[in-house]
C-alpha positions as CSV (number, residue, x, y, z in Angstrom):
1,X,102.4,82.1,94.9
2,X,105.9,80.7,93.9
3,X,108.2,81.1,90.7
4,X,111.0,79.0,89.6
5,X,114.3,80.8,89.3
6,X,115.9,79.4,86.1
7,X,115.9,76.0,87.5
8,X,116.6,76.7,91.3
9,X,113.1,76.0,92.5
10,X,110.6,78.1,94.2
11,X,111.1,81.6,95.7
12,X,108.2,83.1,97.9
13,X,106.7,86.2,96.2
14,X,103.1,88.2,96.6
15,X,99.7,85.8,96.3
16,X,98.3,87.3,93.3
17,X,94.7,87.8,92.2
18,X,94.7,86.2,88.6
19,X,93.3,89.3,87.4
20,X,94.3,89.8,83.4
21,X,97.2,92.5,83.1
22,X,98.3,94.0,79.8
23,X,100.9,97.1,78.8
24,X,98.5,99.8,80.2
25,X,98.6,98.9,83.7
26,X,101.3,100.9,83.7
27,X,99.9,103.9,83.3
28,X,97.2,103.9,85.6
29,X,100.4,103.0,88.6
30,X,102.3,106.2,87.0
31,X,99.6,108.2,87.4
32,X,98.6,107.3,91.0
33,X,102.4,107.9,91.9
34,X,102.9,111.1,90.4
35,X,99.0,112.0,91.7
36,X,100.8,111.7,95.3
37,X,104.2,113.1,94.5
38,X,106.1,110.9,94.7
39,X,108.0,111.8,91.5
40,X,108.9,115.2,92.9
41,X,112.4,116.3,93.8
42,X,113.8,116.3,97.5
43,X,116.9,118.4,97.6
44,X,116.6,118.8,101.6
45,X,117.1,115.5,101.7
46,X,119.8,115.4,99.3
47,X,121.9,118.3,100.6
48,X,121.8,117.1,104.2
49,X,123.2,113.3,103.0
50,X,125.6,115.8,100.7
51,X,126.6,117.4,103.7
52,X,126.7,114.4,106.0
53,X,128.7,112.5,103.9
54,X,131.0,115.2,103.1
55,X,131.8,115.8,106.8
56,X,132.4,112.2,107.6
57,X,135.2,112.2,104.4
58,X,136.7,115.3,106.7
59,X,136.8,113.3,109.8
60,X,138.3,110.5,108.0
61,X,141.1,112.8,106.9
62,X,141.5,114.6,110.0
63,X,141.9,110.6,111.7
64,X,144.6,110.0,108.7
65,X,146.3,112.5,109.8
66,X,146.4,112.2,113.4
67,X,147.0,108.4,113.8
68,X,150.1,108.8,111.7
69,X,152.6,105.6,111.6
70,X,149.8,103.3,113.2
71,X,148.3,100.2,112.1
72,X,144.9,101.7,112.9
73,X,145.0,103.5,110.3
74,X,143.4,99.9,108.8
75,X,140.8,101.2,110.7
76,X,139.9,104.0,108.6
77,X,141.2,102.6,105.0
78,X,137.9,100.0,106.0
79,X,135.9,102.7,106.9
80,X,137.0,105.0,103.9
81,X,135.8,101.5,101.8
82,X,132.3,102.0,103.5
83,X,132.2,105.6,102.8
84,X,133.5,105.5,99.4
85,X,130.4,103.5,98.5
86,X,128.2,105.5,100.2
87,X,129.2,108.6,97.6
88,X,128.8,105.8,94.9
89,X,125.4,105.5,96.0
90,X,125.0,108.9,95.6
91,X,126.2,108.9,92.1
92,X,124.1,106.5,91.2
93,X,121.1,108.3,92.4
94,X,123.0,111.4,90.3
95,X,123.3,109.0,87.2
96,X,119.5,108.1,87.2
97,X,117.9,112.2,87.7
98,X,117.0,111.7,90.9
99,X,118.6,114.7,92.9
100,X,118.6,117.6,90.8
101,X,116.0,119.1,88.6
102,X,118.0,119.2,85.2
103,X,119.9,116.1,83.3
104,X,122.9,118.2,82.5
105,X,123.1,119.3,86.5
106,X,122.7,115.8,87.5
107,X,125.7,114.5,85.5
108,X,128.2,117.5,86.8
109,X,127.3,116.1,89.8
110,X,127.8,112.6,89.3
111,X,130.7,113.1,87.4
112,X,132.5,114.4,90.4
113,X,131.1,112.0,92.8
114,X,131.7,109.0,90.9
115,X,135.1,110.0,89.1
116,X,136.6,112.6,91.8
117,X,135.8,111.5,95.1
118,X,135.1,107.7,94.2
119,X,137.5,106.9,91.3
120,X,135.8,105.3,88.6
121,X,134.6,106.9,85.7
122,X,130.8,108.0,85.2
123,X,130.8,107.8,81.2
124,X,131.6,104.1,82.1
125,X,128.9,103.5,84.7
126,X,126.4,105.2,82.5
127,X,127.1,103.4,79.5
128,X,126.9,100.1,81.1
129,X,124.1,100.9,83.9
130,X,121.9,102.2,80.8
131,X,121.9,99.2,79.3
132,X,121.1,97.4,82.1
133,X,118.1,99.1,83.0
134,X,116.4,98.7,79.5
135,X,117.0,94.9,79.6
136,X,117.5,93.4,83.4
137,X,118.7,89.5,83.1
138,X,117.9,89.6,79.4
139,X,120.5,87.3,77.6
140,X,122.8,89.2,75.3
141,X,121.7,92.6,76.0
142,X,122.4,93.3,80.1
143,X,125.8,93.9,80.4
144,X,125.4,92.4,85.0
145,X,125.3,88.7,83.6
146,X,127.7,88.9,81.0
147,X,130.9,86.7,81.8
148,X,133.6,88.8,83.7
149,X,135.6,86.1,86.2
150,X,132.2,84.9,87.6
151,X,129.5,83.2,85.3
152,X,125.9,84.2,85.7
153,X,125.0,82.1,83.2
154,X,125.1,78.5,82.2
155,X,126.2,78.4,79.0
156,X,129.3,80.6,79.9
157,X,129.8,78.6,82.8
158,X,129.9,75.9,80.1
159,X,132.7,77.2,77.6
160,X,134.9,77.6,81.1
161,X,138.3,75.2,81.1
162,X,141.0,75.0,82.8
163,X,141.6,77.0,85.9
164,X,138.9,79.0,85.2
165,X,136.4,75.9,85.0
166,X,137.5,75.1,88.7
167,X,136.8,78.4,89.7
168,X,133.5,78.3,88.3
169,X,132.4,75.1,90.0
170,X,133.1,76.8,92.9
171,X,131.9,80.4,92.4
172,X,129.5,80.1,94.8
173,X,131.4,79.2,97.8
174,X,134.0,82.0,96.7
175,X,131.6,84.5,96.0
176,X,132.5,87.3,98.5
177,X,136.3,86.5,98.7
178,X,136.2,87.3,95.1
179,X,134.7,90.6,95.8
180,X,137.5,91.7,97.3
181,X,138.7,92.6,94.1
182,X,135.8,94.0,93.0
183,X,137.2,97.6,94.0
184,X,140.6,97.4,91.4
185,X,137.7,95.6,89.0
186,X,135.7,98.8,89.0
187,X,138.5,101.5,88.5
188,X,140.4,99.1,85.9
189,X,137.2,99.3,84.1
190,X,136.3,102.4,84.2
191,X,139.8,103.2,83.0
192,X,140.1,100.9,80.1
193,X,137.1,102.9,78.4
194,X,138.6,105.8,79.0
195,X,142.0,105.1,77.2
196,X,140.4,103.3,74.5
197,X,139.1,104.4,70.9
198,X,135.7,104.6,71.3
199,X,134.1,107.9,71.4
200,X,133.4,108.9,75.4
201,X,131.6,111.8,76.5
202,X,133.6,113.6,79.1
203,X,136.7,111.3,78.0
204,X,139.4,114.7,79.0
205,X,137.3,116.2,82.0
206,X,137.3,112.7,83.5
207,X,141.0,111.5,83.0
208,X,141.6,115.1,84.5
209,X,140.1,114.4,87.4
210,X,141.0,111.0,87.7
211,X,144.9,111.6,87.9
212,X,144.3,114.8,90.5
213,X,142.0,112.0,92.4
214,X,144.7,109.6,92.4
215,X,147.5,112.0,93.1
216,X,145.9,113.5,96.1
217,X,145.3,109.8,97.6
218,X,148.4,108.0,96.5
219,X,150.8,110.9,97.2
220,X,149.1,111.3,100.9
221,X,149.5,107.2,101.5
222,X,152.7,107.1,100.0
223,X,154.0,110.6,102.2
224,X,152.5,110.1,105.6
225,X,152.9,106.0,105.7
226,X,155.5,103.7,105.3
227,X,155.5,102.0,102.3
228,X,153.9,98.9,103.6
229,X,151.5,100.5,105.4
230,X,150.6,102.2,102.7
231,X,149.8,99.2,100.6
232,X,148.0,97.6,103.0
233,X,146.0,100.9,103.7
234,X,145.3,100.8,99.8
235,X,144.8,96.9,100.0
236,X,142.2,97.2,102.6
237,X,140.4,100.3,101.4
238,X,139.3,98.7,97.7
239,X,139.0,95.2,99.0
240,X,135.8,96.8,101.4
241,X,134.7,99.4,99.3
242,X,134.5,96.0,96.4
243,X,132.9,93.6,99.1
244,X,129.9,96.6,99.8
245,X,129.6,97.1,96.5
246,X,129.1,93.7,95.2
247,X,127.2,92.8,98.1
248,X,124.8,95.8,97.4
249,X,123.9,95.1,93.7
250,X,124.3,91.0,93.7
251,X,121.0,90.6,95.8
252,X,118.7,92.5,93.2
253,X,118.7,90.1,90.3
254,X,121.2,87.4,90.6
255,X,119.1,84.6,90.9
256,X,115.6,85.8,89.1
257,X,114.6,84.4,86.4
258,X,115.9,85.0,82.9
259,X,115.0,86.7,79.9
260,X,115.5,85.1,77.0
261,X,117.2,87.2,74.2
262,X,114.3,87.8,71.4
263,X,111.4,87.2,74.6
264,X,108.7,89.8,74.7
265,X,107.8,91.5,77.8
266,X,105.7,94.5,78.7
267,X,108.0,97.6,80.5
268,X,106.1,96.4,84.2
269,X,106.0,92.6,84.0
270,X,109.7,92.6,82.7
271,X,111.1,95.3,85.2
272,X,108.8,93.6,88.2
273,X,109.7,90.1,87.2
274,X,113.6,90.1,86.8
275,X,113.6,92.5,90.1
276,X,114.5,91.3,94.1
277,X,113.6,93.9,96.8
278,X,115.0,93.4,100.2
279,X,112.9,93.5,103.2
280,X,113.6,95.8,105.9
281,X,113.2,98.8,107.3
282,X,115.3,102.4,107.5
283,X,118.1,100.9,107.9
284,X,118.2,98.6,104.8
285,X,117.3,102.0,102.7
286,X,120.7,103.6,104.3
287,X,122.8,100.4,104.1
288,X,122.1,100.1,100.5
289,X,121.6,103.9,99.1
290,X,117.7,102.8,98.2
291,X,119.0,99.9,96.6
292,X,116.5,97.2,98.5
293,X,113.7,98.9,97.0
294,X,115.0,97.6,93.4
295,X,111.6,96.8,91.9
296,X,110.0,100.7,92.5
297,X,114.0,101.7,91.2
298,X,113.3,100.2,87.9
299,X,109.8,101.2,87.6
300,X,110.3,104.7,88.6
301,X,114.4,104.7,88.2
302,X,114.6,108.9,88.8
303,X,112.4,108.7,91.9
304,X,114.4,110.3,94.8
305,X,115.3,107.6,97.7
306,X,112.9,109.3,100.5
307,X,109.9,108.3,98.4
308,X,110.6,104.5,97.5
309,X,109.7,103.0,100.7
310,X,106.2,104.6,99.7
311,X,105.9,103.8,96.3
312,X,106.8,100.3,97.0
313,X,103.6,99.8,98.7
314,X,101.1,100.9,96.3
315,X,103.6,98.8,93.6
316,X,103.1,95.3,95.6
317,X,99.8,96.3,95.8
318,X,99.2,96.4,92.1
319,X,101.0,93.8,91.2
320,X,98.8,91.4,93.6
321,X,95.8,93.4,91.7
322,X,96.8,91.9,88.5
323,X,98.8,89.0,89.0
324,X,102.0,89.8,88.6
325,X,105.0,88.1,90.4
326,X,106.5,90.4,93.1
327,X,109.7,89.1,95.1
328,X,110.9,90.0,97.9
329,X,113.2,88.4,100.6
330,X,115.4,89.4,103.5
331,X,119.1,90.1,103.9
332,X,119.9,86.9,104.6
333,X,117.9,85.2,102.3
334,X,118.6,87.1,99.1
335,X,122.4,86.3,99.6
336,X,121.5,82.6,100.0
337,X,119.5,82.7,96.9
338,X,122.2,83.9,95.3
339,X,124.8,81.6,96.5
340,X,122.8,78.3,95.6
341,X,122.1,79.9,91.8
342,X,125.7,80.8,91.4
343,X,126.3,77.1,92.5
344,X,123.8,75.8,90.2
345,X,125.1,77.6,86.9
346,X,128.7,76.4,88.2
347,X,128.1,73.1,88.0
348,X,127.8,73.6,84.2
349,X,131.7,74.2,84.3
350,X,132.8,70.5,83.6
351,X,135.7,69.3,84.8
352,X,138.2,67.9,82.5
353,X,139.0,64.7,84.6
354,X,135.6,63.7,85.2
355,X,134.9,60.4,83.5
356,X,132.1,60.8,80.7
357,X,129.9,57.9,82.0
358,X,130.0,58.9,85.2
359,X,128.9,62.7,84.2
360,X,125.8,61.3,82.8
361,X,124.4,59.8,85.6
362,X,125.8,62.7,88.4
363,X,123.0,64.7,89.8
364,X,123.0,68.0,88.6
């Protein structure tokens, strides 16, 4: 079975039975996951990755300080970028219940991940991950397609001129070099809520931490390196931890079909329908913090990472019961699939020189 993508042509999903489907199908999936546990908490899990990532920080810091005046220390500014995300993960996991037993736990935690070891603020994430969640792809209400430097959709991709409407012709191709400033994106962001007037919970606590964060990190570049160095160290460290980020979320739903803004769906056909996992094994659940697995993530978004693999099973399984449209695609083949749509929607980005009789008849 096939879907179009908004126009980009078919995608390979699950062959599905036909079988009629409705909102109570559901239920009957909850109930066989929680039936086999897979709901259930798993803080060994948890505490070890906790600990593991925690000692690798140390080692980073102990290499910092060691390597002194040394251009290796590139070296570990790429590899603090690859941790940094890691504990992003993490909070993530924090932000959706899926560590701890109790919300208010799970927040303390998150906060500190996500504000004092990775920088950007929590109250931010949550606001705009929240919203996400409830609407995936839908037009006007998911805050990942709204228009920030990259267009995800065609009719902002339309109102683009200038230099901007060059860059969006070409958003595709410059894709990943763009994520490079994906890093300063995030903490800019985070910090602009912070500082302005709307009401934030946690607004004090996380500006706290966020200058302590920031003094510890700046004052060590800016004591231990040269000042060059130091940029570069700084340069290096958000443009990886932006390029893993990005790279981690892009592949989920970029390039799955659209909801329209007043369209009805039911909680599973919507969630399943607007969601990309990524084939692979172990590895793929470690590389991305659980993040391949998107389509069990939105279904079930406070299931704990050891279980997904599971759950994804039994979830292709009853989507193939009742027709429903699962997609799934490798590394390699998500990123391309995002590429070509990010292409597609460029090309709505007109170009101000073009001649209008020659516009008519280009292929689009």
């Amino acid at each position: 079975m096939t879907i179009a993508l908004d126009g980009l042509g078919p995608v390979r999903t699950t062959k599905a039975s036909g079988a009629a489907r409705g909102p109570s199908t559901f239920s009957s999936l909850r109930a066989s996951v929680q039936d086999r546990g897979l709901l259930n908490r798993t803080r060994t899990f948890y505490v070890l990755l906790c600990a593991g990532l925690g000692l690798a920080l140390v080692g980073l810091g102990v290499a910092f300080v060691l390597l002194g005046d040394s251009w290796w220390q590139l070296a570990v500014a790429g590899a603090l970028g690859i941790l940094l995300t890691q504990f992003a993960f993490l909070g993530h996991e924090a932000s959706h219940r899926q560590i701890l037993a109790s919300g208010p736990a799970n927040d303390r935690l998150g906060r500190v991940l996500a504000v004092g070891i990775v920088g950007i603020s929590y109250a931010w994430w949550m606001t705009k991950h929240t919203r996400h969640h409830a609407n995936p792809n839908r037009r006007g209400h998911d805050p990942d397609v709204e228009w920030d430097t990259v267009s995800f959709l065609p009719e902002d991709a339309a109102r683009q001129t200038g230099f901007l409407a060059a860059l969006t012709r070409r958003q595709g191709a410059l894709f990943f070099p763009l994520l490079t400033l994906e890093g300063a994106n995030l903490h800019f962001r985070g910090l602009q809520l912070l500082v302005s007037r709307e009401p934030v919970t946690g607004r004090w606590i996380e500006l706290g931490m966020m200058a302590a964060r920031w003094a510890l990190y700046l004052g060590a570049l800016f004591t231990m390196l040269p000042i060059g160095m130091a940029f570069a160290f700084l340069g290096v460290q958000l443009a990886v931890f932006g390029v893993y980020m990005g790279a981690s979320f892009a592949p989920n739903h970029k390039g799955m079909p659209l909801v329209g803004a007043d369209e009805r769906l039911d909680f599973l056909t919507k969630q399943v329908r607007t969601s990309r996992d990524i084939r692979g094994g172990w590895w793929a659940t470690a590389l991305f913090g659980g993040l391949n697995h998107q389509v069990v993530h939105h279904l079930f978004p406070s299931m704990p990472r050891p279980h997904l693999a599971k759950t994804r099973d039994l979830v292709r399984a009853h989507c193939k019961t009742h027709g429903i449209p699962y997609t799934e695609a490798n590394l390699v083949e998500s990123y391309a699939i995002v590429i070509r749509y990010l292409n597609e929607v460029g090309l709505q980005a007109r170009d101000p020189f073009d001649c209008p009789l020659v516009q008519r008849f280009r292929r689009r």
